[in-house]
Backbone as JSON Lines, residues from 0, in Angstrom:
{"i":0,"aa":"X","n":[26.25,-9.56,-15.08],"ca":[25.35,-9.68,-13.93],"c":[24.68,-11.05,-14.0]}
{"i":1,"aa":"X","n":[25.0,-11.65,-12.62],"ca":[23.57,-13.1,-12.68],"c":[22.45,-12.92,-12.85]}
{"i":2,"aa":"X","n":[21.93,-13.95,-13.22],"ca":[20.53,-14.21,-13.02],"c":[19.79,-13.94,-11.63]}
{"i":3,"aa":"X","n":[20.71,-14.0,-10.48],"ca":[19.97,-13.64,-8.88],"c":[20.79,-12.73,-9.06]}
{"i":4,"aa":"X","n":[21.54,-11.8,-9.33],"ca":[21.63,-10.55,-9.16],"c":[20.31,-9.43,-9.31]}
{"i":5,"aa":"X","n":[20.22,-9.94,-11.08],"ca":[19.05,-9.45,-11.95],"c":[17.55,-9.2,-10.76]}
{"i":6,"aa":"X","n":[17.44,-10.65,-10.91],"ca":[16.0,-10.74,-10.01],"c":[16.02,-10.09,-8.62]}
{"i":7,"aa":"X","n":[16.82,-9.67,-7.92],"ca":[17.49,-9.22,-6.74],"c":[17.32,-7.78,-7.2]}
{"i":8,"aa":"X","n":[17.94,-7.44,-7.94],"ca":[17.79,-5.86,-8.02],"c":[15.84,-5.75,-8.92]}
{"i":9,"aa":"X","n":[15.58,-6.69,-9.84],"ca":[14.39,-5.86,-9.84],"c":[13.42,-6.02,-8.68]}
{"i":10,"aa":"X","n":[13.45,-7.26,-7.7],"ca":[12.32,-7.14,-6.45],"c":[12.86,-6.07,-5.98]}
{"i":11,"aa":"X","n":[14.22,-5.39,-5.57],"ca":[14.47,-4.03,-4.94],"c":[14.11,-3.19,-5.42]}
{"i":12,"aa":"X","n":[13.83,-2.47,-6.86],"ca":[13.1,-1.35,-7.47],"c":[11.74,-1.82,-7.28]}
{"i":13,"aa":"X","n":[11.06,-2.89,-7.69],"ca":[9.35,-3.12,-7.47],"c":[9.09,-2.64,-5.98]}
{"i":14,"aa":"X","n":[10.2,-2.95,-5.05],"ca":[9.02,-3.06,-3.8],"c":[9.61,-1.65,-3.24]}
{"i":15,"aa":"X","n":[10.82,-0.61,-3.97],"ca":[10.92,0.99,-4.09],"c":[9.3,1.58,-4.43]}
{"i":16,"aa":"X","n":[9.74,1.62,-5.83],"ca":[8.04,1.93,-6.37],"c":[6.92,1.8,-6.1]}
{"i":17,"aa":"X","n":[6.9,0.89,-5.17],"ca":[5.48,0.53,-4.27],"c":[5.54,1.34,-3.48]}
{"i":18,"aa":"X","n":[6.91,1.09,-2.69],"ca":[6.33,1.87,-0.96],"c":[6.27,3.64,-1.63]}
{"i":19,"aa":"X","n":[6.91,3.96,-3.05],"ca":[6.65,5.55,-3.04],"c":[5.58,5.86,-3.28]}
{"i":20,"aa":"X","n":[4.84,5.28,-4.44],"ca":[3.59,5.23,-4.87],"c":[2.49,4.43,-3.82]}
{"i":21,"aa":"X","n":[2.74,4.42,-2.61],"ca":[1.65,4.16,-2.3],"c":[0.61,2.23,-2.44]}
{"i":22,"aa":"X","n":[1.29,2.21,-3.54],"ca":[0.59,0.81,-3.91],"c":[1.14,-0.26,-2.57]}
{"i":23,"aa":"X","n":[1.7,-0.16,-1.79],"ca":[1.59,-1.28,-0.74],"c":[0.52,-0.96,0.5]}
{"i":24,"aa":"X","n":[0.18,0.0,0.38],"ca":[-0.46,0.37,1.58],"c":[-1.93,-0.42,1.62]}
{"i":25,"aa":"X","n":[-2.16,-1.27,0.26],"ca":[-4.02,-1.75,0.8],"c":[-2.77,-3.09,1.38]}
{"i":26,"aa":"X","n":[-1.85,-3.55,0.65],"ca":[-1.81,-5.26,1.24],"c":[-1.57,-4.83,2.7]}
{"i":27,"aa":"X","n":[-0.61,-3.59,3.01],"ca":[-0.49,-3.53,4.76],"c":[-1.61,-3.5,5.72]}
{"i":28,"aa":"X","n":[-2.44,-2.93,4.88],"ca":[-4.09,-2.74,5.51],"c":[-4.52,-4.23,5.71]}
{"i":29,"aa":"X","n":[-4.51,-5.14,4.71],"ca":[-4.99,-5.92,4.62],"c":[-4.46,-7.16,5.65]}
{"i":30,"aa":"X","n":[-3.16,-6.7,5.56],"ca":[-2.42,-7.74,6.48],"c":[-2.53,-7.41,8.01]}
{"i":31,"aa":"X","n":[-3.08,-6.35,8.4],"ca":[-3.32,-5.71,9.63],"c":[-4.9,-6.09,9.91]}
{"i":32,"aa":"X","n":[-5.92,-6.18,8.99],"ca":[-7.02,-5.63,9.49],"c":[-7.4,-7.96,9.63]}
{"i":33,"aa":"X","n":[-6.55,-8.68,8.46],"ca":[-7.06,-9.79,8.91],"c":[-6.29,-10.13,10.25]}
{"i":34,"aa":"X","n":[-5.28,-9.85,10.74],"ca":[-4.16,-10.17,12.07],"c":[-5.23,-9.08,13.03]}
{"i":35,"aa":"X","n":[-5.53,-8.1,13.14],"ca":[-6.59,-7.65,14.1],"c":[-7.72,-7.61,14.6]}
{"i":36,"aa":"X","n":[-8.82,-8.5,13.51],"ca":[-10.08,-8.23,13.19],"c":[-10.17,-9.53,12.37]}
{"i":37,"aa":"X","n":[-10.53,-10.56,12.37],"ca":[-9.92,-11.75,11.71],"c":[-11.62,-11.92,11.38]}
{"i":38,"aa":"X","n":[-12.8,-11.21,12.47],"ca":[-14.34,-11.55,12.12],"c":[-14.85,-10.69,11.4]}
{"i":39,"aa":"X","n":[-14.35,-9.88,11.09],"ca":[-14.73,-8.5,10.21],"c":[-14.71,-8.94,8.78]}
{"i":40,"aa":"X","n":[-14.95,-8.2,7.77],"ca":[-15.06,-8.17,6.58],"c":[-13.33,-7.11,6.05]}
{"i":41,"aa":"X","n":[-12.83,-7.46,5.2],"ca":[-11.78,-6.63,4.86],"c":[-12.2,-5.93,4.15]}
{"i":42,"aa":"X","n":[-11.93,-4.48,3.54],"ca":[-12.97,-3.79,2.9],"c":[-11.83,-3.97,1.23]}
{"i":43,"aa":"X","n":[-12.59,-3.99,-0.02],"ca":[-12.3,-4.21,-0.89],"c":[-10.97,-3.02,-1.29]}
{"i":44,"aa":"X","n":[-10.23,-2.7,-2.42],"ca":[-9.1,-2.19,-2.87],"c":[-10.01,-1.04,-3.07]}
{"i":45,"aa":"X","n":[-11.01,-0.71,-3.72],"ca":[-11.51,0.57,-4.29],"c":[-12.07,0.83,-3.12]}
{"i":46,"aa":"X","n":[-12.59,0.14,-2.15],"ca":[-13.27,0.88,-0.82],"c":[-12.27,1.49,-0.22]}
{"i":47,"aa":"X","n":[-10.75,1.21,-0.24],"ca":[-9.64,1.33,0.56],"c":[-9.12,2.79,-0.06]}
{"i":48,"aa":"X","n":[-9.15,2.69,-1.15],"ca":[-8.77,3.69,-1.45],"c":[-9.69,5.03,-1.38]}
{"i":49,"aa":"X","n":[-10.8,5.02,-2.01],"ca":[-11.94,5.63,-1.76],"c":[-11.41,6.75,-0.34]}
{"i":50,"aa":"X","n":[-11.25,5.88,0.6],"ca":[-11.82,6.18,1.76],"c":[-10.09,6.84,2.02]}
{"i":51,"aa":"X","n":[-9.47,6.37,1.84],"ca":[-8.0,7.16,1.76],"c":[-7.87,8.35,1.11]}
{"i":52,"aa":"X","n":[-8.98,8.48,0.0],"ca":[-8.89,9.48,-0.8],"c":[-9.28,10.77,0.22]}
{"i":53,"aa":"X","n":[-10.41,10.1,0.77],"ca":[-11.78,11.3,1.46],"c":[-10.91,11.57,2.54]}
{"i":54,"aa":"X","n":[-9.73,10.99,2.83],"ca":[-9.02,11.65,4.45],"c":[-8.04,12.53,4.08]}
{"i":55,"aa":"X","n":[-7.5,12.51,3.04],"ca":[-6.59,13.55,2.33],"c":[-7.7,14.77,1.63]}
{"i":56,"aa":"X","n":[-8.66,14.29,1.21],"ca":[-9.29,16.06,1.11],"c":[-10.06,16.63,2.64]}
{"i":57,"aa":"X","n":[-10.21,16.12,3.06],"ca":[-10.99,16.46,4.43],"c":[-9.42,17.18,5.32]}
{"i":58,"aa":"X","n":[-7.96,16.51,5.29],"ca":[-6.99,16.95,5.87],"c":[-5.5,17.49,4.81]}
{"i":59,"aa":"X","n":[-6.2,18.41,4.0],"ca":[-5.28,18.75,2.58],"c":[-3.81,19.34,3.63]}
{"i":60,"aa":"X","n":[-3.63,19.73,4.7],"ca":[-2.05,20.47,5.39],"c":[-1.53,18.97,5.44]}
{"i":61,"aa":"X","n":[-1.91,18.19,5.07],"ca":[-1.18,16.64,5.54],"c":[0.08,16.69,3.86]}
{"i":62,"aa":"X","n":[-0.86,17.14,3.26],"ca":[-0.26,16.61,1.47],"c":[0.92,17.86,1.57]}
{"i":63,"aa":"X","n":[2.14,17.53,0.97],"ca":[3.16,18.09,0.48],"c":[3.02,19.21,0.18]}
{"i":64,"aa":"X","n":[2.28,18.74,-1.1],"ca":[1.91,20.33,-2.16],"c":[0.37,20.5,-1.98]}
């Protein structure tokens, strides 16, 4: 295997593992809320989540299990 094979297949598992786990969803936020709202404040990673947290217990028929 090359060297751009290599690096090719691991950005394809990193940016797998992200979108399953969730971990891309503050940069999409982020990339949305400065392209929509450019005078606003972006709200920090722990505010983001926080507040992601409180909409999944407030709407638990949303979650899988």
């Amino acid at each position: 295997m090359t060297r751009t094979m290599a690096v090719r297949s691991w950005r394809a598992v990193r940016w797998y593992l992200r979108e399953i786990t969730g971990e891309s969803a503050y940069d999409r936020y982020v990339e949305h809320a400065r392209g929509l709202h450019p005078d606003r404040p972006v709200a920090s990673r722990r505010e983001f989540e926080r507040h992601r947290q409180d909409l999944e217990n407030h709407r638990p028929q949303q979650r899988c299990c």
